[in-house]
C-alpha positions as CSV (number, residue, x, y, z in Angstrom):
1,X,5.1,-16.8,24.3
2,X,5.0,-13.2,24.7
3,X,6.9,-12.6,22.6
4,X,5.1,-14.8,19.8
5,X,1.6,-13.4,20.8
6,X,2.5,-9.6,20.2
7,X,4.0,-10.2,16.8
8,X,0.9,-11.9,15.3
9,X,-0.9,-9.1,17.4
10,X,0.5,-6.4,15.1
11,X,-0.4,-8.6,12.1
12,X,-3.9,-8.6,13.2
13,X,-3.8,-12.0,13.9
14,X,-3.8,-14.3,17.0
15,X,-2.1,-16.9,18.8
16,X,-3.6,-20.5,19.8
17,X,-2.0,-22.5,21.9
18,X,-2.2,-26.4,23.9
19,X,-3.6,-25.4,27.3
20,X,-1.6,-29.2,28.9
21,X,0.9,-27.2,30.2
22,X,-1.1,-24.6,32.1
23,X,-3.1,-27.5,33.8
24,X,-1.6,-29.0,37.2
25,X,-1.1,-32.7,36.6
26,X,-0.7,-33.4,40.2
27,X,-3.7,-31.7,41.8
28,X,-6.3,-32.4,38.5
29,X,-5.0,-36.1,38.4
30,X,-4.8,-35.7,34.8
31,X,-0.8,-36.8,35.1
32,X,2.5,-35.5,33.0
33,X,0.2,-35.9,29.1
34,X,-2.6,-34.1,29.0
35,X,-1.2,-31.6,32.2
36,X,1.9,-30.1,34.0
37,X,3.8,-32.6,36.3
38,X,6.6,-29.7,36.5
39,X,5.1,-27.1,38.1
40,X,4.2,-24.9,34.1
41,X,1.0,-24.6,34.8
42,X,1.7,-22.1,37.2
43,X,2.6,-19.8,34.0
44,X,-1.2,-19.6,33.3
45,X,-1.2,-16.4,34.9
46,X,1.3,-14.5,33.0
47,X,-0.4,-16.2,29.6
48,X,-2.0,-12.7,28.0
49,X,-5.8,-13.1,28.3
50,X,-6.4,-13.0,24.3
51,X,-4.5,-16.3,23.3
52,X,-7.2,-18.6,22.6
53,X,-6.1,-22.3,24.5
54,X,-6.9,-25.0,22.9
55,X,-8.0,-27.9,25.5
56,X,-7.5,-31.6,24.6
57,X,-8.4,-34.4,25.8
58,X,-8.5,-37.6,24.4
59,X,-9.7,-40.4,26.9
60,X,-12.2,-38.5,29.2
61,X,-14.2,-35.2,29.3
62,X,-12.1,-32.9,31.4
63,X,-13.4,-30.0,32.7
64,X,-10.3,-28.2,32.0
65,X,-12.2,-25.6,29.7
66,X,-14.3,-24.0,32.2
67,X,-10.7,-23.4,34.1
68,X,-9.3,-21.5,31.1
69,X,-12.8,-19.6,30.6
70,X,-12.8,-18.5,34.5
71,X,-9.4,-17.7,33.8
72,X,-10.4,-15.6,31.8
73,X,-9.5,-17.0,28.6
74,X,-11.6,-17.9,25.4
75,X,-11.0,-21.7,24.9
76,X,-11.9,-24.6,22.4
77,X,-12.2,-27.6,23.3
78,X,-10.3,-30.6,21.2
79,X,-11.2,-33.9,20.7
80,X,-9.3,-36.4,18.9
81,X,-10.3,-40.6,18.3
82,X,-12.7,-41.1,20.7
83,X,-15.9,-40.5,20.0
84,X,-17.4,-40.9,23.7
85,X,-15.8,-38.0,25.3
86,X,-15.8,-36.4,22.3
87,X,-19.5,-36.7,22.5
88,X,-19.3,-35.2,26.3
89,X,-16.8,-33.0,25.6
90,X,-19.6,-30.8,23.5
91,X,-22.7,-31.3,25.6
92,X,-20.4,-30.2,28.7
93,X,-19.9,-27.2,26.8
94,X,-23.2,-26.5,25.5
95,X,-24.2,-27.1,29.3
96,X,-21.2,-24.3,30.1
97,X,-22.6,-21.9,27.8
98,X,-25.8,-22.0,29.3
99,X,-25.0,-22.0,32.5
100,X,-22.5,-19.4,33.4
101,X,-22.7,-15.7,33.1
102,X,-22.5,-14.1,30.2
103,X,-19.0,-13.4,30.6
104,X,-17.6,-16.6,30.7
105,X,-20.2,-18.3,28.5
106,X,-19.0,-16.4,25.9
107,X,-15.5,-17.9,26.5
108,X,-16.3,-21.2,25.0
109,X,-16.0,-21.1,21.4
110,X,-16.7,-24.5,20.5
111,X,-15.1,-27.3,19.3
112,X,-12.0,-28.1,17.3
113,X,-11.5,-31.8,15.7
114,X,-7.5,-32.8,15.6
115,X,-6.3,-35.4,13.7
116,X,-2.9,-36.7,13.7
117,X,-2.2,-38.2,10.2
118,X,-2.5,-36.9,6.5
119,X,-5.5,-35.3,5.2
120,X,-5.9,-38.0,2.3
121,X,-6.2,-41.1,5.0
122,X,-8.2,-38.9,7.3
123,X,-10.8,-38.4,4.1
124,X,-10.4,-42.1,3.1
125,X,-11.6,-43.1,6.3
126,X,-14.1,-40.1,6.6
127,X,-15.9,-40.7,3.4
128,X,-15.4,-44.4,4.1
129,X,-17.3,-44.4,7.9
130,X,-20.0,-42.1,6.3
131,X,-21.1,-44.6,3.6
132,X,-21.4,-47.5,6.1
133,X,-23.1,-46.4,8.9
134,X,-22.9,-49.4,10.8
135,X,-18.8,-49.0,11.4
136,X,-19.5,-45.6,12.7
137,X,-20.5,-47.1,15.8
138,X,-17.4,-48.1,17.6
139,X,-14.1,-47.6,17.9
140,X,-11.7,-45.3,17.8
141,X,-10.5,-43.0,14.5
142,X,-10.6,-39.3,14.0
143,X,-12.8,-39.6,11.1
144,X,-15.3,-41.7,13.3
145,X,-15.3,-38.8,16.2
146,X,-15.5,-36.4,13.7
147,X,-18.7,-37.6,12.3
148,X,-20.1,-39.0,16.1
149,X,-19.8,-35.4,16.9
150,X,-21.2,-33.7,13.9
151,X,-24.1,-36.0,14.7
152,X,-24.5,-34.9,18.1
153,X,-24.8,-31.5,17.2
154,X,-27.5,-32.1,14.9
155,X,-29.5,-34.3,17.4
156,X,-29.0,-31.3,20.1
157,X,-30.2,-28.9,17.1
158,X,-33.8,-30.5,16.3
C-alpha cells in the first residue's frame, strides 16, 4: 500500500482505498464482509494518514467513519442499494461534523454513491425511478438510494 500511496504522491495525486479490512470483524460484530475476521485491521496503524478510506456499508449505518476520522484519517462514507442506511449514513455524518472538534469534523468528507453494474442500466433505472416517484419509495437499487439520498440532502438544506 505503501508503496502504491507514494507513487501517486509524486504524481500529485492520492490514494483511496475500502476501509473493511482495517475494521475488526470480531470486536465491531460487523463479521468477515464489511470487516477483518483475520486480524488486518490491525494494519490501520501503519496505513499513511493521507489515504482517504472509503467506508461502506450496505445493510446498516456503521459508525465505522468516525473510527477512521479519530484515526486520523479523512473518510467518505459509501452507500450502495439501500436507501435506509443510506439515508442514516448521511445524517450520522452531518451529526459528526457538527459535533466533533474541528479536527476531526473536518475528516468527513461526505458521501460517495457505489454502484455495482454498468453506467447505462444504472441511468436506465435512474432516470426511470425519477419520473415515477411513487417506485422511489421502496426497495432496494442503487439508482433508488442515489436519489433517496440526494433528497435527503435537500430536505436537511431548506
Amino acid at each position: 500500500m505503501k508503496l502504491l500511496r507514494d507513487h501517486l504522491h509524486s504524481k500529485g495525486r492520492q490514494l483511496w482505498i475500502w476501509g473493511d479490512r482495517l475494521l475488526d470483524g470480531k470486536t465491531t460484530g460487523m463479521g468477515e464482509w464489511e470487516a477483518s475476521m483475520n486480524d488486518t485491521y490491525r494494519a490501520i496503524d501503519l496505513v499513511p494518514k493521507d489515504v482517504t478510506i472509503c467506508d461502506w456499508h450496505y445493510e446498516r449505518a456503521e459508525p465505522a467513519a468516525a473510527y477512521f476520522a479519530m484515526k486520523g484519517f479523512n473518510v467518505v462514507t459509501c452507500p450502495w442499494n439501500n436507501a435506509e442506511p443510506a439515508v442514516r449514513q448521511l445524517q450520522d455524518m452531518v451529526k459528526f461534523r457538527q459535533q466533533s472538534s474541528r479536527a476531526t469534523g473536518n475528516r468527513f468528507q461526505g458521501m460517495v454513491q457505489t454502484v455495482w453494474s454498468g453506467p447505462d442500466s444504472f441511468l436506465r433505472e435512474y432516470y426511470a425511478q425519477k419520473q415515477n416517484s411513487e417506485s422511489r419509495l421502496g426497495g432496494k437499487s442503487a439508482a433508488r438510494c442515489f436519489i433517496r439520498l440526494f433528497d435527503e440532502m435537500s430536505a436537511q438544506s431548506n
